[in-house]
Backbone bond lengths (Angstrom), bond angles and torsions (degrees), N, CA, C in turn:
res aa  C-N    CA-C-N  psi(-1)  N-CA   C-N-CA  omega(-1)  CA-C   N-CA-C  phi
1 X - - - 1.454 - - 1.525 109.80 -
2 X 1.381 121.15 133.57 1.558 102.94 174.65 1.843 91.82 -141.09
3 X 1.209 115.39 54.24 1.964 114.61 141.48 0.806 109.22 -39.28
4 X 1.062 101.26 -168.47 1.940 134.90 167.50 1.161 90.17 -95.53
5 X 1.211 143.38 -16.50 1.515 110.20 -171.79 1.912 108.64 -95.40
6 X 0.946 100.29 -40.37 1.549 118.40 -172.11 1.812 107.61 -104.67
7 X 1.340 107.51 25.06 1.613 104.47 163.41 1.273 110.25 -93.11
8 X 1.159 128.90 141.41 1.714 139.42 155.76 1.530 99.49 96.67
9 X 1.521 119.29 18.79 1.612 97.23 164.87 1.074 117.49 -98.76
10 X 1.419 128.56 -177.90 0.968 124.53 -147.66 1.487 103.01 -150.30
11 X 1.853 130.19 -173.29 1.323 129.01 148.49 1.539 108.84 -71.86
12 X 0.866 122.23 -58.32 1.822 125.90 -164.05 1.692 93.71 -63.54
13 X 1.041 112.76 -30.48 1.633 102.28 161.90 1.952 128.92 -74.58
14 X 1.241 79.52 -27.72 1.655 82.05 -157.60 2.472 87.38 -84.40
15 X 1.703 93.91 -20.71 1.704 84.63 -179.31 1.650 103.00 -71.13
16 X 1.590 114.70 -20.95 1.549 108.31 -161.47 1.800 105.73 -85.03
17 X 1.220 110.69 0.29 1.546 128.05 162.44 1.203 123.21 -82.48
18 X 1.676 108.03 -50.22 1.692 112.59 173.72 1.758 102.16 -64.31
19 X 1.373 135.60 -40.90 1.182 131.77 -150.97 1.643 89.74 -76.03
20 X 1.140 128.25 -51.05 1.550 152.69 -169.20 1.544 86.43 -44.37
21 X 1.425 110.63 -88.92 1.575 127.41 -178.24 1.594 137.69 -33.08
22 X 1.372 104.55 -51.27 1.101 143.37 -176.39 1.805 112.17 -76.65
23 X 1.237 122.62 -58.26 1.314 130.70 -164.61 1.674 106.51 -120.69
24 X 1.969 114.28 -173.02 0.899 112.81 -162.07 1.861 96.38 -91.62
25 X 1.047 118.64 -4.41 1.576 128.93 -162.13 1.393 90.39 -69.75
26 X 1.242 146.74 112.33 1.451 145.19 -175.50 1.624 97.28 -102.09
27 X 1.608 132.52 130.60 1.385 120.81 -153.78 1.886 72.39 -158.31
28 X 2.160 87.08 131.46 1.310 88.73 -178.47 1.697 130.30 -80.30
29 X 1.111 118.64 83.57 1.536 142.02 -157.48 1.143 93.79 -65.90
30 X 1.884 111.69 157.02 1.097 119.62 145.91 1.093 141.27 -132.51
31 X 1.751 150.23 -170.36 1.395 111.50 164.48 1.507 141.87 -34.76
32 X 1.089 99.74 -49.20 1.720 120.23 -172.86 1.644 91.20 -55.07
33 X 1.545 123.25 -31.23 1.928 112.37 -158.92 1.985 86.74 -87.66
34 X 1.680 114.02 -44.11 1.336 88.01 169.14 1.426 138.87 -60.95
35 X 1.269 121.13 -33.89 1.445 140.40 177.52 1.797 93.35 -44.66
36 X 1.354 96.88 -72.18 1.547 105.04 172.54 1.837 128.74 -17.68
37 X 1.444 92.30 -66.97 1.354 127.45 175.80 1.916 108.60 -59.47
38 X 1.305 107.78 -35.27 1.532 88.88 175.70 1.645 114.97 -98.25
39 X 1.840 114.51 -14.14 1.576 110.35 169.33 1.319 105.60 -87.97
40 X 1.299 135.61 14.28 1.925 118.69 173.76 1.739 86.55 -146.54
41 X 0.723 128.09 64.61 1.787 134.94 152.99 1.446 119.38 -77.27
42 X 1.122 88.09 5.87 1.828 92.07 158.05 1.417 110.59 -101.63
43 X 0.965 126.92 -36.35 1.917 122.10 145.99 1.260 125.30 -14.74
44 X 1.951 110.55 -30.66 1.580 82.82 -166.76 1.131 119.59 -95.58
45 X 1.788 130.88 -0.94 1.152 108.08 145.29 1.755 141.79 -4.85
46 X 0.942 109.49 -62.75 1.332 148.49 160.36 1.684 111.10 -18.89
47 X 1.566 112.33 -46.52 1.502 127.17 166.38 1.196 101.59 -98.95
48 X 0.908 128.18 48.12 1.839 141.69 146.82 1.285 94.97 -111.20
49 X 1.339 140.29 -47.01 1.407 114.10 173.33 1.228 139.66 -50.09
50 X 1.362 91.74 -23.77 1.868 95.30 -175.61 1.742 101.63 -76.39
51 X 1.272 87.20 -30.79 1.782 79.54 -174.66 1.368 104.00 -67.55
52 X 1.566 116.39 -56.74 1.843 115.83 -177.96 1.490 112.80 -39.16
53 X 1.343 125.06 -45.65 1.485 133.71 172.80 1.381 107.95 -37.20
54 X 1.646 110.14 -62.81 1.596 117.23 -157.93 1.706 84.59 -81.66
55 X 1.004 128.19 -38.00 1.809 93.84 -162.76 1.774 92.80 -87.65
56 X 1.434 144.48 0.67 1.497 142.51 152.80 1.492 95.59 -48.52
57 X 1.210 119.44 -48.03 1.617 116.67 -155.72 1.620 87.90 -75.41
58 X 1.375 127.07 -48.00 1.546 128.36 -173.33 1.263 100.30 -38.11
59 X 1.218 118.86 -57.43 1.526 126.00 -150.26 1.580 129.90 -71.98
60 X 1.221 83.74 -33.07 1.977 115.99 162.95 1.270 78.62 -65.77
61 X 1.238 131.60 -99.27 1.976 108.19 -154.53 0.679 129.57 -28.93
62 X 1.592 114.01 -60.34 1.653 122.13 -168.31 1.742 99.41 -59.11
63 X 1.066 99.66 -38.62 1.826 95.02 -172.73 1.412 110.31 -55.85
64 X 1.387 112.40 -40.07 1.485 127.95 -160.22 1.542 96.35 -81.09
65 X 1.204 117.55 -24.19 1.627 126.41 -173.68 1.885 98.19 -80.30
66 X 1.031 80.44 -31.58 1.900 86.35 -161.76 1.490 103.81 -67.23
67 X 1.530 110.07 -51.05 1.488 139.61 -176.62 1.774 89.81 -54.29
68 X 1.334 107.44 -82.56 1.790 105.51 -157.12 1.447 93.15 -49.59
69 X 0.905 103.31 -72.03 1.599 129.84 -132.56 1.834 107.99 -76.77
70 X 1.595 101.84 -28.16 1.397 110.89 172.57 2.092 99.08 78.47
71 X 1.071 128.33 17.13 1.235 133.61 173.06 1.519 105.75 -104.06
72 X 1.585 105.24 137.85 1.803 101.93 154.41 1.791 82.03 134.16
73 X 1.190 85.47 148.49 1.946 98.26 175.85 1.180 93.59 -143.61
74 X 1.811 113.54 -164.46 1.272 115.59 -154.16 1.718 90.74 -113.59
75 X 1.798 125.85 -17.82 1.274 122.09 140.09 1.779 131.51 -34.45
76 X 1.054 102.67 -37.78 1.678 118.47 178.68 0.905 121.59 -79.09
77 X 1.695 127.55 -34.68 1.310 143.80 153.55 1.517 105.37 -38.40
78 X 1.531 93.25 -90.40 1.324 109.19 -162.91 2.118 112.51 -53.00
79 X 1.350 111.31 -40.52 1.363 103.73 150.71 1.763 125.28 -17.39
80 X 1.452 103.27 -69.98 1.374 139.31 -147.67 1.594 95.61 -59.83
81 X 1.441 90.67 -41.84 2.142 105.72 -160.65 1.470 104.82 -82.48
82 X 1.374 105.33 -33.84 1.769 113.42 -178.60 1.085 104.30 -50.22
83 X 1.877 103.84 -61.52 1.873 121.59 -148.47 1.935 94.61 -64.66
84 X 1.330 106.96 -41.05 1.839 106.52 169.34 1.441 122.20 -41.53
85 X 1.132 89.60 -62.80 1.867 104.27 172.45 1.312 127.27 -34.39
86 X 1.170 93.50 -66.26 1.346 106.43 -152.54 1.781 99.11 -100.09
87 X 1.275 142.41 -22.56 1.124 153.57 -164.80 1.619 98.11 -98.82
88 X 1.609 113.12 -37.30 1.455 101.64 167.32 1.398 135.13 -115.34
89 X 1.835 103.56 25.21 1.009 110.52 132.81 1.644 135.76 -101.80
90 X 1.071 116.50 42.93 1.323 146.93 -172.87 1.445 119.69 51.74
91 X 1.440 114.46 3.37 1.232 148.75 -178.17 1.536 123.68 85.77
92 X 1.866 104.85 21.86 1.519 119.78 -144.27 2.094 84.82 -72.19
93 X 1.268 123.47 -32.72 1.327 113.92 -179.18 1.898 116.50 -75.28
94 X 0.955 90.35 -38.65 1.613 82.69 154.19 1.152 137.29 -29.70
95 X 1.442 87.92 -78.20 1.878 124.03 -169.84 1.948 85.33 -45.22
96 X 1.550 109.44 -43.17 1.617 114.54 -179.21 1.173 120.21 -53.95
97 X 1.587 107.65 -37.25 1.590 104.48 171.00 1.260 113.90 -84.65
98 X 1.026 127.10 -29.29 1.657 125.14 -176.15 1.913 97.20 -54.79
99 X 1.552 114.10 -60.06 1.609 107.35 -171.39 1.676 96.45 -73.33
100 X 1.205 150.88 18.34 1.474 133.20 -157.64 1.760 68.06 -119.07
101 X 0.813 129.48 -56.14 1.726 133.69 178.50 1.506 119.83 -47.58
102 X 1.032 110.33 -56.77 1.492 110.44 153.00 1.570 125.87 -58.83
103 X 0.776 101.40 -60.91 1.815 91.54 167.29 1.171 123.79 -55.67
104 X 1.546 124.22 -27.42 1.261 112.26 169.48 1.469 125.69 -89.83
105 X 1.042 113.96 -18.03 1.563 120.95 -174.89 1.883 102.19 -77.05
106 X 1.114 117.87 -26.38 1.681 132.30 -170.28 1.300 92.61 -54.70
107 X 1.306 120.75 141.38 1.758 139.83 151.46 1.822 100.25 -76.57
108 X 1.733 90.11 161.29 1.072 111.83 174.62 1.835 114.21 88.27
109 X 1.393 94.60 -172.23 1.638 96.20 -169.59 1.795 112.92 -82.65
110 X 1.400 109.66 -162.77 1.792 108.42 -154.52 1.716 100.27 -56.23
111 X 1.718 86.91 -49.40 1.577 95.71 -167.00 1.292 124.33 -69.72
112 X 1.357 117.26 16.58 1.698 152.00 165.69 1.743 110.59 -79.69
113 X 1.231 98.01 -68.39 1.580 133.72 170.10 1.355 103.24 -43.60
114 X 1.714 123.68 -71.27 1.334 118.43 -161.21 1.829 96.44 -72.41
115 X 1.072 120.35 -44.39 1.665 117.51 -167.03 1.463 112.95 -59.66
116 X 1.415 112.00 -34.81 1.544 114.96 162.85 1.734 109.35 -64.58
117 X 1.010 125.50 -46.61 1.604 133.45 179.08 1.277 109.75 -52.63
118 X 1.650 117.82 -24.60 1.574 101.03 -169.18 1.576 96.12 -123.82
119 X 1.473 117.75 -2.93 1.549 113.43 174.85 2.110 115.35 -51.02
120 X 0.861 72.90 158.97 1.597 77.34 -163.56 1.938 105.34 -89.59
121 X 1.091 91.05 -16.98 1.908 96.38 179.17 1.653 110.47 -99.92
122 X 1.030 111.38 164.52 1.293 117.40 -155.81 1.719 104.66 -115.48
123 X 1.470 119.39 120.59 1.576 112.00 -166.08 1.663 83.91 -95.60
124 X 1.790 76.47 -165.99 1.877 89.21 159.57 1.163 142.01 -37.85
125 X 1.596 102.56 -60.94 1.530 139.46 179.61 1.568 90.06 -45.81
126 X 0.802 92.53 -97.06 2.302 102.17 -169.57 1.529 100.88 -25.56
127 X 1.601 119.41 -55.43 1.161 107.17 -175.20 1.875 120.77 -68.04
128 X 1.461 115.75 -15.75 1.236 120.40 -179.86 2.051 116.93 -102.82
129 X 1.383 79.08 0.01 1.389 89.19 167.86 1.718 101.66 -86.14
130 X 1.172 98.72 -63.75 1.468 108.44 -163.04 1.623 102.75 -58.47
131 X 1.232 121.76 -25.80 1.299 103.38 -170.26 1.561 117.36 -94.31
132 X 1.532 96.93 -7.26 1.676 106.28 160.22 1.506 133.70 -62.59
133 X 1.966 85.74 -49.40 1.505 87.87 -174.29 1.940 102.08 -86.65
134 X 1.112 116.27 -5.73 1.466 107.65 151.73 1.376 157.39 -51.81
135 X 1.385 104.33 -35.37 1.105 154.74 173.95 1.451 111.51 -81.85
136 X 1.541 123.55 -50.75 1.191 127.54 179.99 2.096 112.48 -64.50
137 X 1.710 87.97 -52.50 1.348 96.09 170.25 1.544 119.23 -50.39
138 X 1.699 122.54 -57.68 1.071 121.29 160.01 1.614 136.68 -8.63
139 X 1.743 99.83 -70.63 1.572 117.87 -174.62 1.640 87.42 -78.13
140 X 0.769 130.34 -33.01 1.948 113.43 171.50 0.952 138.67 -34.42
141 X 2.025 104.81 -59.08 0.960 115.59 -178.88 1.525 114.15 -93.68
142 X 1.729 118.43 -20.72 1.197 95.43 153.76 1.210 151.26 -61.20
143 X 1.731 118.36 -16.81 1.503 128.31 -165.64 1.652 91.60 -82.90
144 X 1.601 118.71 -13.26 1.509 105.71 175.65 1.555 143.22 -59.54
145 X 1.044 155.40 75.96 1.315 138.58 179.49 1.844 118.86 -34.48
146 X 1.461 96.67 131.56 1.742 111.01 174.94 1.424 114.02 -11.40
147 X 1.137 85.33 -76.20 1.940 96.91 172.48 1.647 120.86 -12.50
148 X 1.242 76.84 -76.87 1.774 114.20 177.99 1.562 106.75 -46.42
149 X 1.073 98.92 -59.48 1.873 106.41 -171.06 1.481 94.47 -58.31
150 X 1.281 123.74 -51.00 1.355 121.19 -158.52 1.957 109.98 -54.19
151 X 1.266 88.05 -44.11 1.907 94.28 167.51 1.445 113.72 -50.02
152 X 1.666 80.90 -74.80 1.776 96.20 171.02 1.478 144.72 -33.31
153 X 0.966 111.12 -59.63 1.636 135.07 -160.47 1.390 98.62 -69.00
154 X 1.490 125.68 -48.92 1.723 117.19 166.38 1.256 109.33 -86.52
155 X 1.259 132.29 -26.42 1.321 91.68 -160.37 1.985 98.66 -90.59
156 X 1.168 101.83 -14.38 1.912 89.67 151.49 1.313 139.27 -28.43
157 X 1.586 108.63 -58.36 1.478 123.23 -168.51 2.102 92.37 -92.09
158 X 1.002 132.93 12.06 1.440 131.12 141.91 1.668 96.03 -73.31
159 X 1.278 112.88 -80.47 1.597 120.09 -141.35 1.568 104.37 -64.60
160 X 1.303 130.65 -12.35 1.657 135.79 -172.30 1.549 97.53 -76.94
161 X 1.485 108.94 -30.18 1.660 112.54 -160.02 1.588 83.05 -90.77
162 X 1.321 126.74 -30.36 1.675 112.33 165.22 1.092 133.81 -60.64
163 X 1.567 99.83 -27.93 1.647 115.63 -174.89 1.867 100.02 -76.07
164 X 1.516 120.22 -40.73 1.856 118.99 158.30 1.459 106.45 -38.77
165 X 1.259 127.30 -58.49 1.398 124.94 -155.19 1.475 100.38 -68.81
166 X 1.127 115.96 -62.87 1.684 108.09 171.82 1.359 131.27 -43.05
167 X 1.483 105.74 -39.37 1.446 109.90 170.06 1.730 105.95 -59.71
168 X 1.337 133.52 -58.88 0.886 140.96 175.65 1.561 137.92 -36.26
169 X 1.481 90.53 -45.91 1.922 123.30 171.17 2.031 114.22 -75.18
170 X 1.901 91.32 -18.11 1.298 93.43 -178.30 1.640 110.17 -112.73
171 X 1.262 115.81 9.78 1.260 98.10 -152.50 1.742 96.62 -139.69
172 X 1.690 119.28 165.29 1.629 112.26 -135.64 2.140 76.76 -103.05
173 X 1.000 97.91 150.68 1.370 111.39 -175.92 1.917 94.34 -77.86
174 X 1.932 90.00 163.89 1.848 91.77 -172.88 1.679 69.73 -142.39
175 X 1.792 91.73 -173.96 0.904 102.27 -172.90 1.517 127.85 -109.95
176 X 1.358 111.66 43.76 1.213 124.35 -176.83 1.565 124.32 -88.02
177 X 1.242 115.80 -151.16 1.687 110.42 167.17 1.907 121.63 -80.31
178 X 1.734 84.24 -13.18 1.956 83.31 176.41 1.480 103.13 -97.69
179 X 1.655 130.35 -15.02 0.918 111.46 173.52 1.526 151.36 4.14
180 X 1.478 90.92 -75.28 1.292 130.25 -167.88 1.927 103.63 -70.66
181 X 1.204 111.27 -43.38 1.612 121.47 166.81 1.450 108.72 -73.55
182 X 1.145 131.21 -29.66 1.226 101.81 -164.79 2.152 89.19 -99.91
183 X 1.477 103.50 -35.13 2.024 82.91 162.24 1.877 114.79 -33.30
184 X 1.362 118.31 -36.58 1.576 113.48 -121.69 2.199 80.17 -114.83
185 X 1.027 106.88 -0.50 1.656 125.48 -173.35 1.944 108.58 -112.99
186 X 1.599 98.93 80.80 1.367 101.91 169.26 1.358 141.48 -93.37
187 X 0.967 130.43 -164.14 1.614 118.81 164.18 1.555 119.43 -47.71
188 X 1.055 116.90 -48.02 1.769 143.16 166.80 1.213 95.69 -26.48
189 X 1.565 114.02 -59.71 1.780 109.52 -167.17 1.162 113.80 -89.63
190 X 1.334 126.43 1.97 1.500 129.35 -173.71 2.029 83.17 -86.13
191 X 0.793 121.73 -67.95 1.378 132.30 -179.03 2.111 105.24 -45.56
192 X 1.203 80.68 -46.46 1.805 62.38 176.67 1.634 108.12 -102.01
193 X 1.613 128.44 14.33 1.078 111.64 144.63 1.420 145.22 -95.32
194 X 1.705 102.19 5.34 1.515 141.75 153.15 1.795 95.23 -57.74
195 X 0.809 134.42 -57.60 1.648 135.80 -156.41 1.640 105.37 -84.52
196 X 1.339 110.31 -30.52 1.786 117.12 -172.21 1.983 81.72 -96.08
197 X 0.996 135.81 -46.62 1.589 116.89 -177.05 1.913 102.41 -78.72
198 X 0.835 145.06 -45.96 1.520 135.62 138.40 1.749 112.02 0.31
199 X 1.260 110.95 -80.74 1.411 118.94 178.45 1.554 123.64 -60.78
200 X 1.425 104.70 -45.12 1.540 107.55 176.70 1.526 107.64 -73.02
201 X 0.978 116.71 -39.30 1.941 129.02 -178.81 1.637 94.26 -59.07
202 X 1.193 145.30 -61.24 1.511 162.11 -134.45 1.772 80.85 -91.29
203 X 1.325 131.90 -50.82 1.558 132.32 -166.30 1.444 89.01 -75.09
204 X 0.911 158.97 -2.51 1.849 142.40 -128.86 1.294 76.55 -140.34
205 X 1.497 119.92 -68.52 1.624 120.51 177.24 1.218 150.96 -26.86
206 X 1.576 86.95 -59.62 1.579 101.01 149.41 0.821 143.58 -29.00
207 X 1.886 106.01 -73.25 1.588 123.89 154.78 1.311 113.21 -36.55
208 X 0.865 133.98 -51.52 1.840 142.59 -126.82 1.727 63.10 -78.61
209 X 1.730 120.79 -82.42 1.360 128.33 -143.25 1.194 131.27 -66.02
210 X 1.618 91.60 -9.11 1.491 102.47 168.56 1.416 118.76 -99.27
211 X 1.411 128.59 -21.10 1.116 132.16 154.96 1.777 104.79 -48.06
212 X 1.276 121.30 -52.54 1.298 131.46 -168.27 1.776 105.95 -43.68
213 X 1.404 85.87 -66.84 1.752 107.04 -179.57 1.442 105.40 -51.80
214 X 1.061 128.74 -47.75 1.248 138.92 179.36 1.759 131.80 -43.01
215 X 1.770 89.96 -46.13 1.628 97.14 -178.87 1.506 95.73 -117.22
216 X 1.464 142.55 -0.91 1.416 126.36 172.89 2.168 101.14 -141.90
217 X 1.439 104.50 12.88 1.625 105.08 173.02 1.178 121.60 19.96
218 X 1.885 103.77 62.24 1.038 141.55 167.91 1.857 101.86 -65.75
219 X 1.737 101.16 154.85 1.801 106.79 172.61 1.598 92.72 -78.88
220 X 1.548 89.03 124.28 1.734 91.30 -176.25 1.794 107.90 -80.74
221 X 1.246 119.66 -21.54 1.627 132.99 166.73 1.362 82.51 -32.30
222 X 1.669 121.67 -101.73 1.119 129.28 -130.83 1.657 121.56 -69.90
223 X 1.174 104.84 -9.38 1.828 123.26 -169.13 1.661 79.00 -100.76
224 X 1.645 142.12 -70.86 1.204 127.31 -161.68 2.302 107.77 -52.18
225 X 1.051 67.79 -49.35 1.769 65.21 169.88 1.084 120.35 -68.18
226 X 1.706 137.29 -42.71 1.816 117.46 171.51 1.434 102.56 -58.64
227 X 1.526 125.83 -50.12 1.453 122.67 157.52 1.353 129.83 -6.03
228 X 1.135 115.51 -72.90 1.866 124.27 -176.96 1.566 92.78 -51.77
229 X 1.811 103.03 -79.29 1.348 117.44 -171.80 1.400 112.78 -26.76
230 X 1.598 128.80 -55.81 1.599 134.66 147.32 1.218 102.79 -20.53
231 X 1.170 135.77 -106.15 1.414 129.36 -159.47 1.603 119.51 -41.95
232 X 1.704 115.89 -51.97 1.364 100.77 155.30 1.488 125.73 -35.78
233 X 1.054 141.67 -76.05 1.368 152.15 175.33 1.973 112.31 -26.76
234 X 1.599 104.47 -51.59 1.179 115.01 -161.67 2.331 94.31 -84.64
235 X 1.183 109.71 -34.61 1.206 112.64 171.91 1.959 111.60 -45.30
236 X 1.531 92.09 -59.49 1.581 95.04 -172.64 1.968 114.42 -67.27
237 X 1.271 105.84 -27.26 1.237 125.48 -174.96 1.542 98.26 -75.79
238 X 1.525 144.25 -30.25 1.406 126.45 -167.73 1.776 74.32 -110.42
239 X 0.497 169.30 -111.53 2.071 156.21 -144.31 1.104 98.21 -39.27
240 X 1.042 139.90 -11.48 1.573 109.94 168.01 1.869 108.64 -99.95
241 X 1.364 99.75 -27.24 1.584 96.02 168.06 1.663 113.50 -75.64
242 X 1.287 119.06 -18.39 1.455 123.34 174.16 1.618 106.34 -77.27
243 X 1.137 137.06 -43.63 0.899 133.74 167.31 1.991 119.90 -61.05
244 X 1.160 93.11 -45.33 1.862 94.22 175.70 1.851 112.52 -63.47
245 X 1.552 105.10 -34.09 1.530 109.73 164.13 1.369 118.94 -36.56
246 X 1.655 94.61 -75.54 1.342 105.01 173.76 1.492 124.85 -45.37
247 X 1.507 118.73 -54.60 1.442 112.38 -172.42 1.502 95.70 -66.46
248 X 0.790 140.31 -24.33 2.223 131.31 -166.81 1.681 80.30 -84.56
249 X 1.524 125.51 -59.83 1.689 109.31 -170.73 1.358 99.08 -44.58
250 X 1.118 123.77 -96.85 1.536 152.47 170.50 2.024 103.55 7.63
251 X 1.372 101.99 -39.41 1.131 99.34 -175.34 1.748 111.13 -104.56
252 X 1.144 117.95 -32.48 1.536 122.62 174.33 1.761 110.65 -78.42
253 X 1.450 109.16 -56.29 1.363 100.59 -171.04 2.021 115.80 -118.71
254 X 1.383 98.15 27.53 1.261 124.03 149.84 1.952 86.01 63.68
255 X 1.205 112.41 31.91 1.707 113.35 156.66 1.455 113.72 155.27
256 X 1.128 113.93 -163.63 1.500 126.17 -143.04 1.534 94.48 -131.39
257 X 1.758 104.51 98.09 1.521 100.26 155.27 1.467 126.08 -128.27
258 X 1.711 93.58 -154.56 1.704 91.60 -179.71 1.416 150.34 -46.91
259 X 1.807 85.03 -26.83 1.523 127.07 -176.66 1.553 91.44 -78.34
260 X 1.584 129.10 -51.36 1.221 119.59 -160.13 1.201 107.76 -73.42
261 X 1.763 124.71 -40.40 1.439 124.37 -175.39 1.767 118.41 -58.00
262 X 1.360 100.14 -31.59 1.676 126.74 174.96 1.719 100.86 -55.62
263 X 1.571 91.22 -46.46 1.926 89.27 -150.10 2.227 85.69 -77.66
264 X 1.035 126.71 -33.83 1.505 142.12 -169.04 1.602 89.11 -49.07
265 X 1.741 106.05 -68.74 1.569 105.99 -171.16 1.326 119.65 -48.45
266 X 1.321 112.20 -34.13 1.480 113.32 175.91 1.769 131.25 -66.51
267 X 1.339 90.57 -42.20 1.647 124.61 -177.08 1.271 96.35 -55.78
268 X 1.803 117.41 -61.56 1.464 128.16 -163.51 1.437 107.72 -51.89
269 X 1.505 132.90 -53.40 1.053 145.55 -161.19 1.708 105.73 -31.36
270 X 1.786 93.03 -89.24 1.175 104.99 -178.73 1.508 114.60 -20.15
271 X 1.617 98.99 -62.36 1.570 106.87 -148.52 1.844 92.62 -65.94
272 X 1.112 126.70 -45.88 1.407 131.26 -172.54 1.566 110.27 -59.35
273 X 1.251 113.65 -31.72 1.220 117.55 176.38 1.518 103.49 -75.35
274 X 0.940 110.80 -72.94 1.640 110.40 179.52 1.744 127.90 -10.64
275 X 1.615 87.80 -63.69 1.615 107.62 -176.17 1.644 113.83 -67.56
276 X 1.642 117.46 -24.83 1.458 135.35 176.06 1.245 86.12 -68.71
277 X 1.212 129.47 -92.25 1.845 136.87 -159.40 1.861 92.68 -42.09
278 X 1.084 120.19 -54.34 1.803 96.28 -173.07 1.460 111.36 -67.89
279 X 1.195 129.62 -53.67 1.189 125.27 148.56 1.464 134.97 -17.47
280 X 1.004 132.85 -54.76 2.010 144.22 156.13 1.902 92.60 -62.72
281 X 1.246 133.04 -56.30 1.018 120.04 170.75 1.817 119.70 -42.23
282 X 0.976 96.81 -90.89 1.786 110.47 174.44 1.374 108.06 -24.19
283 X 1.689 123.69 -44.70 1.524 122.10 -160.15 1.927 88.82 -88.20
284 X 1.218 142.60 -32.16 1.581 148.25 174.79 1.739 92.46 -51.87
285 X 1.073 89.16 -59.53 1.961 94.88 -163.13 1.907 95.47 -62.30
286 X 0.989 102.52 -59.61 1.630 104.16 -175.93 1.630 133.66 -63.79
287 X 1.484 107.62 -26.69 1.708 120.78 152.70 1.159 105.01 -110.78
């Protein structure tokens, strides 16, 4: 597009919108950084790093806590990574699953569905959604060992923001405030937000394994390889939950919004986490 409205943006604009939006970093934005932010939304992968960074830094403590001090379980961990998440993303994907729960649990026809989806109070549904897939995430990341998390735990909060883009690239625009992003988010960007979570996932790795090697001088061969294989696995696993978003939006509340991209990030977790930890499992047992 090159209007007046959408000339001169950019990526480094459209990330200083996702960082703004997305997290607790409040950055003085302007139109042009949202405009930005809804034609390259395959970028935001990209603010999954900041989170993978800060809970890398978590993990070195807790490890270092565990090591001296003989304190820390795999409850404390997984605590630790949630309260990051979700507290510094202001909890705006939440709040997505709480109404994606309500709208879906509602009887009756679409326009039943969407009015529960955008009500502002919170029924059963939202609250028994959310406290499922909370819970699920929870026992996930606790059944993980250090090791494991250290792969894991970032390169998650990359691939969830992949699992948005798919929802987005798959799913029929409404008329809300994501509207306009998820029109402007096609197949094109589902594919090049496969390539920007590729790159950011591959940086996370690194770290993760060298931190690893670092405080327990682990064979970095065999952890960088369940590693990759992890991200393969966790790539196909958040696009295929981005895509199932979309088709259940698409089909209950006749499109793809803010609430849905919110409720996706949440959804993805678990399931992405899951398939990573058997995966690092299976590849330990098998080399």
């Amino acid at each position: 597009m090159t209007d007046e409205k959408t000339e001169g943006t950019s990526t480094l604009s459209a990330l200083r919108g996702m960082v703004s939006f997305f997290t607790l970093w409040h950055l003085d934005i302007t139109q042009r950084d949202m405009d930005s932010m809804e034609q390259r939304f395959h970028a935001v992968p990209i603010v999954g790093v900041l989170f993978g960074v800060l809970i890398l830094v978590e993990l070195v403590l807790l490890s270092e806590m565990q090591r001296c001090l003989g304190m820390g379980s795999g409850m404390l961990n997984a605590i630790t990574i949630m309260l990051t998440v979700y507290a510094g993303s202001k909890f705006i994907h939440f709040d997505g699953l709480t109404d994606f729960g309500d709208g879906m649990i509602v009887s009756g026809q679409r326009e039943d569905h969407v009015r529960a989806l955008k009500d502002t109070l919170v029924g059963a549904g939202g609250i028994g959604v959310a406290l499922i897939v909370t819970l699920t995430s929870f026992s996930i990341y606790s059944m993980a060992g250090l090791v494991c998390l250290f792969l894991a735990a970032p390169l998650t909060e990359v691939l969830v923001k992949n699992g948005m883009v798919f929802a987005a690239a798959f799913g029929k625009p409404g008329n809300g405030m994501a509207g306009r992003q998820v029109a402007m988010t096609t197949r094109d960007s589902a594919i090049r937000s496969i390539v920007v979570s590729v790159v950011c996932g591959c940086v996370l790795l690194v770290l993760g394994v060298l931190l690893c090697d670092l405080i327990w001088n682990i064979n970095l061969e065999d952890v960088m390889g369940a590693g990759v294989l992890m991200l393969i696995v966790g790539l196909i696993v958040s696009s295929v939950v981005g895509c199932i978003m979309a088709r259940t939006a698409n089909r209950n509340f006749g499109m793809v919004n803010g609430d849905i991209l919110g409720a996706t990030n949440e959804i993805s977790r678990p399931a992405v986490m899951f398939f990573m930890i058997l995966t690092f499992s299976i590849c330990m047992v098998v080399f």
